[in-house]
Every structure is written in structure tokens, then in C-alpha cells.
C-alpha positions as CSV (number, residue, x, y, z in Angstrom):
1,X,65.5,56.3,170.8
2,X,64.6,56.0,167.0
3,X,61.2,56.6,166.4
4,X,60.0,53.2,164.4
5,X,61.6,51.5,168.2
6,X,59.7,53.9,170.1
7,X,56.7,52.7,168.6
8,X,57.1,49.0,168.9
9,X,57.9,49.5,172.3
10,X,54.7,51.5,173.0
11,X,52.4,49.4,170.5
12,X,54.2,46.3,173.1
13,X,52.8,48.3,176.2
14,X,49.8,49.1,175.3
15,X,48.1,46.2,173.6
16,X,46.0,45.2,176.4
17,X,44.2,49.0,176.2
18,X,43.2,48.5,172.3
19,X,41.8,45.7,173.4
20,X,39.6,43.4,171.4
21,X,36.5,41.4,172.2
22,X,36.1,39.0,175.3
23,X,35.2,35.5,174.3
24,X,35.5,33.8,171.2
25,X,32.1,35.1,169.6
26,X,31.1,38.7,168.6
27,X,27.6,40.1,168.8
28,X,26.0,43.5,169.1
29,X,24.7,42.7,172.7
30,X,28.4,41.2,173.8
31,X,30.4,44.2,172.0
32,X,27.9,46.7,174.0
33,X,28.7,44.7,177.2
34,X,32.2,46.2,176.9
35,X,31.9,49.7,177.2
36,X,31.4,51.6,180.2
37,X,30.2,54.8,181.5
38,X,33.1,55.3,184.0
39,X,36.7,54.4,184.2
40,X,35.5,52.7,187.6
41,X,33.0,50.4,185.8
42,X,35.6,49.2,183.1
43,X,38.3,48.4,186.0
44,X,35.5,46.1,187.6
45,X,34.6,44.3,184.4
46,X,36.4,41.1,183.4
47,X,39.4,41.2,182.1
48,X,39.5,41.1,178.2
49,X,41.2,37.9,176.4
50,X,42.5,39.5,172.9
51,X,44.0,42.4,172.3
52,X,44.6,44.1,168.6
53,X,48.1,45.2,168.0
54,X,49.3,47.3,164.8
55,X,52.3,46.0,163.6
56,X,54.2,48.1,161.1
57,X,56.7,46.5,158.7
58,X,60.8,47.8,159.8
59,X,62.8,49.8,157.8
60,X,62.2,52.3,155.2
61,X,60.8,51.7,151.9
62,X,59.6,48.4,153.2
63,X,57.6,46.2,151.3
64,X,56.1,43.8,152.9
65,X,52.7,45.4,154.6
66,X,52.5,46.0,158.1
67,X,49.4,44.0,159.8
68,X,47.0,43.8,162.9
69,X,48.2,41.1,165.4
70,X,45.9,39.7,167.3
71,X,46.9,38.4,170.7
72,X,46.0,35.9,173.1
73,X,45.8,37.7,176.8
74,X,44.0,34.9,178.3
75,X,46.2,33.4,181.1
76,X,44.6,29.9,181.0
77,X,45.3,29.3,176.8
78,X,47.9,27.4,175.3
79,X,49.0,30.2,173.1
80,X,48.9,32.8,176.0
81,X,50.9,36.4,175.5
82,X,51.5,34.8,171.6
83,X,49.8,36.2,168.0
84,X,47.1,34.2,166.9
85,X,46.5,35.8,163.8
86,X,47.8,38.2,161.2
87,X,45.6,40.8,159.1
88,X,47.7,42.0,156.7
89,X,46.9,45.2,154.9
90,X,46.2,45.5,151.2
91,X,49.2,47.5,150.6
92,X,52.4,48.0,151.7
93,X,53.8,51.3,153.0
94,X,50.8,52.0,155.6
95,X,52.3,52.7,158.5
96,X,50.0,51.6,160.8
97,X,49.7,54.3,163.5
98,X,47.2,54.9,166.5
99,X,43.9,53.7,166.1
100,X,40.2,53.5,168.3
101,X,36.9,52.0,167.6
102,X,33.6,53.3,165.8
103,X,32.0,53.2,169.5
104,X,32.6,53.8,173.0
105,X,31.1,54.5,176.1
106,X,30.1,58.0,175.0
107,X,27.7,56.3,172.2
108,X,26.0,54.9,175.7
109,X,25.2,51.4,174.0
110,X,23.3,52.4,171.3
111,X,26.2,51.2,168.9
112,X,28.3,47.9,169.0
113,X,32.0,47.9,169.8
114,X,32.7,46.6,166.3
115,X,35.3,48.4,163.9
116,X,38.7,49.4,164.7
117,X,39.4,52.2,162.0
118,X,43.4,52.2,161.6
119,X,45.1,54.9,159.7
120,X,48.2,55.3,158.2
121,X,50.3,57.7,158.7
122,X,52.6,57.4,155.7
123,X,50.3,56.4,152.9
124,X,47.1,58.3,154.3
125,X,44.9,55.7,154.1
126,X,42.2,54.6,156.4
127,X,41.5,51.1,157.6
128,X,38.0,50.2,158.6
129,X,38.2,46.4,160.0
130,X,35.9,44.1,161.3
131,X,35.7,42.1,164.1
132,X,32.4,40.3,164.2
133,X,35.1,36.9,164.7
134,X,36.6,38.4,167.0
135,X,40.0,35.5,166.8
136,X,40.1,36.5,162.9
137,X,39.6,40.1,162.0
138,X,38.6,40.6,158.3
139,X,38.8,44.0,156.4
140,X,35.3,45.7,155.8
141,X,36.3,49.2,153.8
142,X,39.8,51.5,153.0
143,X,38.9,54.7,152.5
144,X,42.3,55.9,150.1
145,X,43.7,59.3,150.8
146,X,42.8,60.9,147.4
147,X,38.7,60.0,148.3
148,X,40.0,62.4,151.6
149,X,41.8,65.2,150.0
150,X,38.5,65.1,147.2
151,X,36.5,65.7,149.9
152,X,38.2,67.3,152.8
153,X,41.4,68.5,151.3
154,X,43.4,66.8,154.4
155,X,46.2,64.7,154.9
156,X,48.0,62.9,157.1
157,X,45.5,60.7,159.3
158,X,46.6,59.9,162.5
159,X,44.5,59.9,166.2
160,X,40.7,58.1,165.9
161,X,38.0,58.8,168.4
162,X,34.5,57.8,168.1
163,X,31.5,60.3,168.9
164,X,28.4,59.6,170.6
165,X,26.1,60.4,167.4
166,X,27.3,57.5,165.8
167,X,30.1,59.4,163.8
168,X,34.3,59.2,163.8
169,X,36.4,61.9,164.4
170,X,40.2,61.5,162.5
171,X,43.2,63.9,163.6
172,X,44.7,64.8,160.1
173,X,48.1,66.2,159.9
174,X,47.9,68.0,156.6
175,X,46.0,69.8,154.1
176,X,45.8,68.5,150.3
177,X,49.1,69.5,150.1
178,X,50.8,68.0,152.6
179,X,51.6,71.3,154.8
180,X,50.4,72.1,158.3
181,X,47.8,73.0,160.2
182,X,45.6,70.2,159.0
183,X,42.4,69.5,160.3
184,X,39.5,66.8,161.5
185,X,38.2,64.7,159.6
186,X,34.7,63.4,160.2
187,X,33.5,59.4,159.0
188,X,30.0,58.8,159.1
189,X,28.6,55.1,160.5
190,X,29.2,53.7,157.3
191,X,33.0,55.1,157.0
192,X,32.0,57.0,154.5
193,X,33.6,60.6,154.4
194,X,31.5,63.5,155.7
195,X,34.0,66.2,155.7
196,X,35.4,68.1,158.1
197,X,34.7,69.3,161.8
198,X,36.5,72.3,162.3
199,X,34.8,75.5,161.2
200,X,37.9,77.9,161.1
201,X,41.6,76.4,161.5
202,X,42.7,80.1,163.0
203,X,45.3,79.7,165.6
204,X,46.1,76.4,164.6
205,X,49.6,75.7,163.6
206,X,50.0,72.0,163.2
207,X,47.6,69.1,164.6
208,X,48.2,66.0,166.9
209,X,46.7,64.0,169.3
210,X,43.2,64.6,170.5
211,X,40.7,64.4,173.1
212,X,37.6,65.4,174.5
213,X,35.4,65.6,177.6
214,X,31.4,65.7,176.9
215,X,30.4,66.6,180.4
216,X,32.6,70.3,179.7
217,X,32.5,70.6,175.8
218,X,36.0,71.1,175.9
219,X,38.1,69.7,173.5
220,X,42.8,69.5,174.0
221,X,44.6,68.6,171.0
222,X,48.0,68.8,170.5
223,X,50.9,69.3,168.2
224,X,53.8,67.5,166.0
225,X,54.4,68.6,162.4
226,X,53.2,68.3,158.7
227,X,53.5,65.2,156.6
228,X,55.6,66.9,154.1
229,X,58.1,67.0,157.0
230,X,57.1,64.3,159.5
231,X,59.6,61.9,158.1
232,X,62.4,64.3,158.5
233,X,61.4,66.0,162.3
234,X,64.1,65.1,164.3
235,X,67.0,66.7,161.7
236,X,64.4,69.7,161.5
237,X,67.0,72.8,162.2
238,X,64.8,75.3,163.4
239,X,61.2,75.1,165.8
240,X,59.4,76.7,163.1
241,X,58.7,73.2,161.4
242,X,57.6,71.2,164.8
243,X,54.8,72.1,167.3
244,X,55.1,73.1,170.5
245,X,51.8,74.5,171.9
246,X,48.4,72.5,173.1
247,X,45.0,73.6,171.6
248,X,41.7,74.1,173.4
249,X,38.5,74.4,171.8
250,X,35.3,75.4,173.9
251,X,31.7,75.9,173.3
252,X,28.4,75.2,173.0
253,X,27.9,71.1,173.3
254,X,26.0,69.7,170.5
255,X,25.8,65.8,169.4
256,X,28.7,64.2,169.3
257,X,30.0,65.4,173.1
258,X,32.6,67.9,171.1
259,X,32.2,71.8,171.2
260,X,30.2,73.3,168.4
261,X,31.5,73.1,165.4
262,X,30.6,76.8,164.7
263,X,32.2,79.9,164.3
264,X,29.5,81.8,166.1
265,X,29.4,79.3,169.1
266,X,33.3,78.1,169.5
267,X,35.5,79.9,171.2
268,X,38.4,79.3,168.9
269,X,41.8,77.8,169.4
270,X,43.0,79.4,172.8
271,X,47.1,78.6,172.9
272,X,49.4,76.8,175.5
273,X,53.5,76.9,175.5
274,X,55.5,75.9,178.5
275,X,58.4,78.2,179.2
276,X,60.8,76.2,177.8
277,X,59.3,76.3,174.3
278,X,58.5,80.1,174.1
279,X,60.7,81.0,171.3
280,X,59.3,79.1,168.6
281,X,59.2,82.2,165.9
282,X,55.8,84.0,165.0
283,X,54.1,82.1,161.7
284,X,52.6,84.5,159.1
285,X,48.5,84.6,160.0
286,X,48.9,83.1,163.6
287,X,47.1,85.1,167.0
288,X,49.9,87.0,169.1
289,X,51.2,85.1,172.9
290,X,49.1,82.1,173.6
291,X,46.3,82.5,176.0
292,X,46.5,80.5,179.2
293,X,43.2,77.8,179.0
């Protein structure tokens, strides 16, 4: 399957979980209402009404810029399972890719379920939108990638989590350059950069996906490849280019629910391969044979 299909058909499935805002009005109390200190309370709450969808624009070298749909999940509507509205990005050539909100359950109500902060992956810029109408999203800040690599030398945003201290944690691809391992990225409340989270990038190859679980300080991420090749992965002729191997960081829990950020406290980056992708070739600086976490 091509990759721009995969992703349609994914962003198609899993609309309803980036979901929006039940109701037709947005307020701090309401947005609060929606998150949830177990997976059990959110499956007993009411089901939400709109869900926010990233639509990128087909074909390469497009254009036209992609947009957030927003759709109408409520059964009883007239314009049920259709888009009700259209934010279209400033500029084209995004690439809208995954995406979260500034606050979740791990911020334990203190924040409102407000902002969703979309990347993207091509043009590395970052999309901070709000919702305070929840029917008609409006854009609050882009944060362009050059402001990033100025301040974080990192490239290539791609997974968003929020943290319980309020602050936004960005999988980044790259460094400055464009080359692997990349990083984290950190946003403070006000989507304003704040630099990076990682204190050493040893053992790290290329970056991913992300998440975390508070209640351990233990942190997975995994692996794909760098931006400067991303475009290119599936002709790639050799492993060397393309991850393979899922990272664990563990330590010390601070604020923010993630493992200290410190070299003295964190554990590093202990290494996981499955059998069948043991013969990726050794990179130049790496540890020896993953560690089983």
C-alpha cells in the first residue's frame, strides 16, 4: 500500500479518537469534562459529536494546502458522518501528520482540552489551533521550523503528547540538518519553544513514535528514518537508513510524568530488535547488542 493511501485510510479510522469537543460550545470547565483519569472512565462518558481529522493535499509537490476537517459524529444531525468545516493551513506543502492536544488526563484538570498542535512532517512546521468554537477551529500560532532548528537544532516534527506540567512534548525526526537520530522537542503553554528534553541522544539511532506511562517513569519510543531520507524509505537499498529497534528510557519521575531528563538520573536508551531485524549493520558511535528492556 502507498504510504499517502495508508494514511487516509488510517486518518479515516481513527477520527473519532482525535476527537474534538462535545456540544456546540467550548469552555475551560466543558473541555476539562473530557478528560479522564482511566481508560474505564472515558469509555463510560458520552460519546463525543466532532471529531478533527488532518487532511493532507494528494500527490507530490501539491499545492493546494492540506486542512483540518471537522466532522459531524453525532447520529441524530442532518450532516452526520459529513465535514462541516475546512481549516486550511497557511501554506501549502505541510503534510499534516499525527497530532494530540496541549492537555490530557495526565494534566489532571488543571488545563483545558483546548489546542490541537499539528505538525508537519514535510515542511517542519508546527500548527497550534484553537478550538474555543469548537464547529469552527481558527489558527492561534505556527511555530516555522527555522525558529526550531534556532533553538533546538531539530527537524522533522512528527508524534505530539502533552505533559502534566502544562508543557508539549514533539517527536522530531532530525537534527538541523536533516540527518538522524533527532530528538524531543519541548513547547511551553504558550507554544513557545523551550528546547529540548533529551539530555544525551546516545544509543539513539533514528526517532519515531512515542509514549509514556507516569505511574512507572518509563518512557517507549520507536523508530523510522531521517527527513533527508523519509521521502525515499521504501526504495532505501540497505537497513542502515531505516530503524528497526524500540527505545526505553527509565528513571527518576519528575514533572511532566516522563523520566528525568538527566544524565545522572536516566538510565539511557536501552535497545530492542526482534530476530528478524538483527542484521541491521553497526552505526559508527552506537552501544554494542541491544539490551532486552
Amino acid at each position: 500500500m502507498r504510504r499517502r493511501t495508508f494514511l487516509a485510510s488510517a486518518a479515516a479510522a481513527a477520527g473519532p479518537l482525535m476527537c474534538g469537543i462535545s456540544g456546540t460550545t467550548a469552555s475551560v470547565q466543558h473541555n476539562n469534562r473530557r478528560t479522564f483519569a482511566t481508560p474505564a472512565e472515558a469509555a463510560g462518558s458520552p460519546r463525543e459529536t466532532l471529531a478533527y481529522v488532518a487532511a493532507a493535499a494528494a500527490g507530490a509537490g501539491a499545492r493546494t494546502p492540506d486542512y483540518l476537517a471537522t466532522v459531524d459524529l453525532d447520529p441524530t444531525s442532518r450532516t452526520y458522518s459529513q465535514v462541516v468545516h475546512r481549516l486550511r493551513m497557511p501554506h501549502a506543502g505541510d503534510e499534516l501528520h499525527h497530532f494530540g492536544w496541549n492537555a490530557c488526563a495526565s494534566c489532571h484538570c488543571e488545563r483545558a482540552r483546548r489546542f490541537p498542535v499539528i505538525p508537519g512532517l514535510a515542511s517542519g512546521r508546527i500548527h497550534a489551533v484553537d478550538t474555543v468554537d469548537p464547529l469552527r477551529p481558527m489558527m492561534h500560532k505556527v511555530i516555522e521550523p527555522a525558529e526550531v532548528i534556532a533553538k533546538a537544532r531539530l527537524t522533522g516534527p512528527h508524534t505530539v503528547h502533552c505533559l502534566s506540567d502544562g508543557r508539549i512534548m514533539v517527536s522530531m525526526l532530525g537534527d538541523e540538518r536533516g540527518d538522524a537520530p533527532g530528538g524531543f522537542l519541548l513547547l511551553d503553554e504558550r507554544f513557545e519553544v523551550a528546547g529540548r528534553w533529551e539530555a544525551s541522544r546516545e544509543g539513539m539511532c533514528f526517532n519515531y513514535d512515542f509514549w509514556y506511562q507516569p505511574r512507572h517513569h518509563v518512557m517507549v519510543s520507536s523508530e523510522w528514518a531521517a527527513p533527508n531520507t523519509a521521502p525515499r524509505v521504501s526504495s532505501l537499498p540497505t537497513s542502515r537508513q531505516v530503524g528497526t529497534a524500540a527505545g526505553f528510557t527509565s528513571g527518576t519521575g519528575r514533572s511532566g510524568g516522563l523520566p528525568r531528563a538527566s544524565t545522572s538520573a536516566r538510565r539511557g536508551w536501552s535497545r530492542w530488535r526482534s530476530a528478524s531485524t538483527t542484521t541491521r549493520p553497526a552505526r559508527t558511535g552506537s552501544p554494542g547488542p541491544p539490551s532486552r528492556a
